[in-house]
C-alpha positions in Angstrom: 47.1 -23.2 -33.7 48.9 -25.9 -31.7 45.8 -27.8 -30.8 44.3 -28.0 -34.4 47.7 -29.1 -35.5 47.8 -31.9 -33.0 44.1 -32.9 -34.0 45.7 -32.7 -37.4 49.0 -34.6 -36.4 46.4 -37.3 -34.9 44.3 -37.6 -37.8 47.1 -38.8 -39.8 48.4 -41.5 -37.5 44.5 -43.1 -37.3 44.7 -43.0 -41.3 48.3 -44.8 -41.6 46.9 -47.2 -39.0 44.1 -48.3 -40.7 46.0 -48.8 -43.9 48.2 -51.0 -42.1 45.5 -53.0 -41.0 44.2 -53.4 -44.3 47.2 -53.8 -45.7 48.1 -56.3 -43.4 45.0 -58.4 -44.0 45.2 -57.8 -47.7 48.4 -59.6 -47.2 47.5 -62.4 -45.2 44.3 -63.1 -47.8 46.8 -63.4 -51.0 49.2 -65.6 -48.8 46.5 -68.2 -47.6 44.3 -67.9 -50.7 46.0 -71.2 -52.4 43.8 -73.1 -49.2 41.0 -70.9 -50.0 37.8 -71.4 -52.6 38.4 -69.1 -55.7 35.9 -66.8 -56.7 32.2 -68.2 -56.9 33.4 -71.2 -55.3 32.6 -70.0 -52.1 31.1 -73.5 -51.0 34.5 -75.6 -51.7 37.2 -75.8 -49.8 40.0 -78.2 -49.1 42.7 -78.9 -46.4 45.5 -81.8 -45.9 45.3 -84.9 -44.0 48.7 -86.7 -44.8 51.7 -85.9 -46.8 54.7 -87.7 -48.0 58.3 -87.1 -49.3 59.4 -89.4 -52.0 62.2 -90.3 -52.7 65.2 -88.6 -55.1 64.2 -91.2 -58.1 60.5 -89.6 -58.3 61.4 -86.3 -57.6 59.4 -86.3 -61.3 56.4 -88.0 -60.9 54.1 -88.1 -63.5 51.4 -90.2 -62.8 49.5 -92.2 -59.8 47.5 -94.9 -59.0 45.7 -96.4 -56.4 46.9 -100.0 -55.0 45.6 -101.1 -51.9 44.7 -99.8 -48.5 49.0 -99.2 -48.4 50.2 -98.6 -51.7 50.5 -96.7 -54.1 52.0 -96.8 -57.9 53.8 -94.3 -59.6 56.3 -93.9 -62.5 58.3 -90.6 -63.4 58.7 -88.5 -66.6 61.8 -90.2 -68.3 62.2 -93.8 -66.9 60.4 -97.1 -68.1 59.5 -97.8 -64.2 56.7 -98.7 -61.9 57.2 -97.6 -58.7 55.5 -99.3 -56.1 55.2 -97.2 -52.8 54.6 -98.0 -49.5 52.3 -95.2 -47.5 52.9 -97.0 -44.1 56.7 -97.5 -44.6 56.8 -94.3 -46.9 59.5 -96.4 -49.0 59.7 -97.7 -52.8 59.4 -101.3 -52.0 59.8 -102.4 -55.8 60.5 -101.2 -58.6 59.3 -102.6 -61.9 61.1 -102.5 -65.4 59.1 -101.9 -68.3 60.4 -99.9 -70.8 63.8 -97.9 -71.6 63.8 -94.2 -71.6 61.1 -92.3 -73.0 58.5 -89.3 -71.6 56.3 -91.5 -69.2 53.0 -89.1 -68.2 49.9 -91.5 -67.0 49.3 -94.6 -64.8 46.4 -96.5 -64.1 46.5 -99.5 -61.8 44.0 -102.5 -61.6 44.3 -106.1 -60.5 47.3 -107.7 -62.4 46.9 -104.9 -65.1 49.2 -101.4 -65.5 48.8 -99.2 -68.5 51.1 -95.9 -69.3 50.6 -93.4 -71.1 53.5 -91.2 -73.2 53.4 -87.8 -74.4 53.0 -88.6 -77.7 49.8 -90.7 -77.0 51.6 -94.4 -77.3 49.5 -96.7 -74.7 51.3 -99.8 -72.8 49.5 -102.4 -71.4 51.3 -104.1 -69.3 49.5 -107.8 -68.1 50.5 -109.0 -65.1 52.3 -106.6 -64.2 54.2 -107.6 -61.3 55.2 -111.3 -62.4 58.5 -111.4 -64.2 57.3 -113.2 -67.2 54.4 -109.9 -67.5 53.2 -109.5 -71.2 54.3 -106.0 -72.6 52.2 -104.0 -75.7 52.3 -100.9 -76.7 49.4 -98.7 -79.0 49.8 -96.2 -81.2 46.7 -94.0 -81.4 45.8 -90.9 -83.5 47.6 -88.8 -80.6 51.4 -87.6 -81.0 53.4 -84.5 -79.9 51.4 -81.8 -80.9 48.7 -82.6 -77.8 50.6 -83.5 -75.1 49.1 -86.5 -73.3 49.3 -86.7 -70.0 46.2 -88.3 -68.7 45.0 -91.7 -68.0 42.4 -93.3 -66.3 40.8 -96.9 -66.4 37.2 -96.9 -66.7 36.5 -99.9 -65.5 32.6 -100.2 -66.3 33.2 -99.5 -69.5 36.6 -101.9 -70.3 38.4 -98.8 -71.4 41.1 -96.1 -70.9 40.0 -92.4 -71.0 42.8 -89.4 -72.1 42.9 -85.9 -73.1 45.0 -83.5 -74.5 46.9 -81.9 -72.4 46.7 -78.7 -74.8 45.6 -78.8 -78.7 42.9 -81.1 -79.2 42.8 -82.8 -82.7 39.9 -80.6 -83.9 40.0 -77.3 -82.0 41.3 -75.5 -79.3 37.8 -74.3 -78.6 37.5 -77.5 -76.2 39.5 -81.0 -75.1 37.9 -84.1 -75.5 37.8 -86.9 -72.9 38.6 -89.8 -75.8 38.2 -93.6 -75.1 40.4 -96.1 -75.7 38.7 -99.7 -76.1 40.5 -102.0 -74.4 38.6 -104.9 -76.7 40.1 -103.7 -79.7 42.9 -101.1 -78.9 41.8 -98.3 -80.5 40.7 -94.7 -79.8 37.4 -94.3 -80.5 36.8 -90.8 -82.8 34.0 -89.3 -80.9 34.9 -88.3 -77.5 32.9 -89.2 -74.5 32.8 -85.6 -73.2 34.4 -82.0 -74.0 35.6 -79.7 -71.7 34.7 -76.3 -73.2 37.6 -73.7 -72.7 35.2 -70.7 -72.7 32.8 -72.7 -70.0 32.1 -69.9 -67.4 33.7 -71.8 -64.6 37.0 -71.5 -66.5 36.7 -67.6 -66.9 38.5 -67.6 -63.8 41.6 -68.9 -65.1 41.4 -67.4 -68.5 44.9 -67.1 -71.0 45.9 -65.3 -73.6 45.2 -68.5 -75.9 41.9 -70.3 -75.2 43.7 -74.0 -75.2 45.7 -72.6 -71.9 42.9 -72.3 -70.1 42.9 -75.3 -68.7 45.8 -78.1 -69.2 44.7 -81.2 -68.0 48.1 -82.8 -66.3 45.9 -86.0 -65.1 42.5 -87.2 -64.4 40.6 -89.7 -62.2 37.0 -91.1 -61.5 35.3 -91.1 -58.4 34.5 -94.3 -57.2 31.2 -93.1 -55.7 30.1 -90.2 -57.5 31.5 -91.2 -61.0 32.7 -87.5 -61.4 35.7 -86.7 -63.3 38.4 -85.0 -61.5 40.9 -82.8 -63.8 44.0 -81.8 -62.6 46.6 -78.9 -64.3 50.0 -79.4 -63.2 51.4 -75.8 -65.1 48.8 -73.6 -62.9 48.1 -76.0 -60.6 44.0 -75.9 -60.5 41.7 -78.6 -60.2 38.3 -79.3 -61.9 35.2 -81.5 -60.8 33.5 -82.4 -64.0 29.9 -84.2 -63.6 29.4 -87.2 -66.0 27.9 -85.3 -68.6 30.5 -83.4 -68.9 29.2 -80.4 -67.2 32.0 -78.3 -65.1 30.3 -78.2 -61.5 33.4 -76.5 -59.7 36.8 -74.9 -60.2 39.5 -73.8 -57.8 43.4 -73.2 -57.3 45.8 -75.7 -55.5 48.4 -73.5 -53.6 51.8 -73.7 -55.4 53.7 -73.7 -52.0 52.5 -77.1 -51.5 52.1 -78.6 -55.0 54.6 -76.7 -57.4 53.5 -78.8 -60.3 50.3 -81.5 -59.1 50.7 -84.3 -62.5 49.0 -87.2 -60.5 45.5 -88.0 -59.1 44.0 -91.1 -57.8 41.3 -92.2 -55.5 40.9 -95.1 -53.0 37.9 -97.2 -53.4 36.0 -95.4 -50.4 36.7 -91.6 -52.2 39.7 -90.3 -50.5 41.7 -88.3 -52.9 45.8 -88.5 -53.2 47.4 -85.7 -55.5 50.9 -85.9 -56.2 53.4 -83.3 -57.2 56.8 -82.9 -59.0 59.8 -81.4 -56.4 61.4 -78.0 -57.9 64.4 -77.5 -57.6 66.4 -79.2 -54.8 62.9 -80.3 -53.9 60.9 -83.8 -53.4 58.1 -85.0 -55.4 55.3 -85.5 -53.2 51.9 -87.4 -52.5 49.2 -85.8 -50.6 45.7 -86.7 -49.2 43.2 -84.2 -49.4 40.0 -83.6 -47.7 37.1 -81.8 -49.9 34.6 -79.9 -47.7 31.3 -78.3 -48.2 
């Protein structure tokens, strides 16, 4: 009796230690999945090569753009600033006054040339920029409240700016359009150059309640080599790759540890990619450089 109890007794203790160790690794998988490819993405991953702490005044930044070789511009949610940043210094090294207070969500950079985009779809172009005589003009386009625009990006080849609702579009909810805005006449142009489809399979993944949640672009940005469109969401913080027909070639999660709420992409000529993040809480806003890996 003793000896089949023991062989019982030992039983047991092999089966509790082998769901610990699953247990244990189940654990371990859920805490490091952020870094990981989601489901069916199996060939994409990422890691970080640099990372910087901005300073108190952009604890909200809302938008990015790339500069030069060492800097960086940004502006936050709710003041009429660009923020020039310096990534070698890791300091604002000016600060540039355009407009009072208001609910500031995209920047694009280029040249002499800054534009912004609001919430409620208003465009600023802002000439020169950095001189103190710059030339300031905001657009009103058929965008407002309702779809939540908070990305811009300067397509250059094309002399225009490209945005998208950040959740109803102004047709449906069944998709977002990538719209244009003509920089040679300043208006939106009705057709959009792409839609993202909010039932496309790769977005099955990240599926809501409501279809226009399943993915809420925070920011986009073109890839200087590929010509891909990179789609950030700052609420879940995901990120799509989207080829130029439109055509979602990838999805995957950002981890939330290390970008609580991601509302700014850009790219440096060569293809390096810079995400930054809003602070939570008593916490900094960030930039980050990211590596994409096969």
């Amino acid at each position: 009796m003793t000896s089949n109890t023991n062989t019982l007794n030992m039983a047991k203790v092999k089966l509790w230690t082998i769901a610990a160790i699953v247990i244990g690794i189940s654990f371990l998988f859920m805490n490091f999945r952020g870094w990981m490819p989601n489901d069916g993405d199996e060939k994409v991953a990422y890691e970080i090569s640099e990372r910087w702490n901005l300073p108190e005044g952009l604890r909200e930044v809302s938008g990015i753009s790339w500069m030069d070789e060492n800097h960086i511009a940004a502006i936050q949610d709710e003041d009429g600033i660009i923020f020039i940043y310096d990534l070698e210094s890791k300091k604002v090294i000016e600060e540039i006054v355009f407009g009072s207070a208001g609910d500031y969500e995209g920047l694009s950079v280029k040249g002499t040339n800054a534009y912004v985009l609001e919430s409620d779809g208003t465009i600023t172009v802002i000439e020169n920029f950095q001189d103190p005589n710059r030339k300031i003009t905001s657009y009103e386009t058929s965008f407002d409240e309702k779809n939540n625009m908070e990305s811009l990006e300067l397509d250059v080849a094309n002399n225009q700016l490209l945005v998208i609702p950040k959740d109803h579009d102004i047709d449906s909810d069944n998709f977002k359009g990538v719209y244009a805005f003509s920089l040679k006449n300043h208006k939106i142009v009705s057709n959009p150059v792409m839609r993202l489809d909010m039932s496309n399979e790769v977005l099955k993944q990240f599926r809501e309640k409501k279809m226009y949640r399943n993915f809420r672009p925070s920011d986009i940005a073109i890839h200087p080599k590929t010509k891909e469109i990179y789609m950030l969401e700052g609420v879940n913080p995901k990120l799509l790759v989207v080829d130029k027909n439109g055509i979602v070639k990838i999805g995957y999660r950002l981890d939330k540890k290390i970008f609580p709420q991601p509302e700014g992409i850009t790219f440096s000529p060569s293809g390096e990619l810079y995400i930054s993040s809003e602070g939570k809480k008593d916490g900094l806003g960030t930039i980050t450089k990211l590596k994409l890996k096969p």
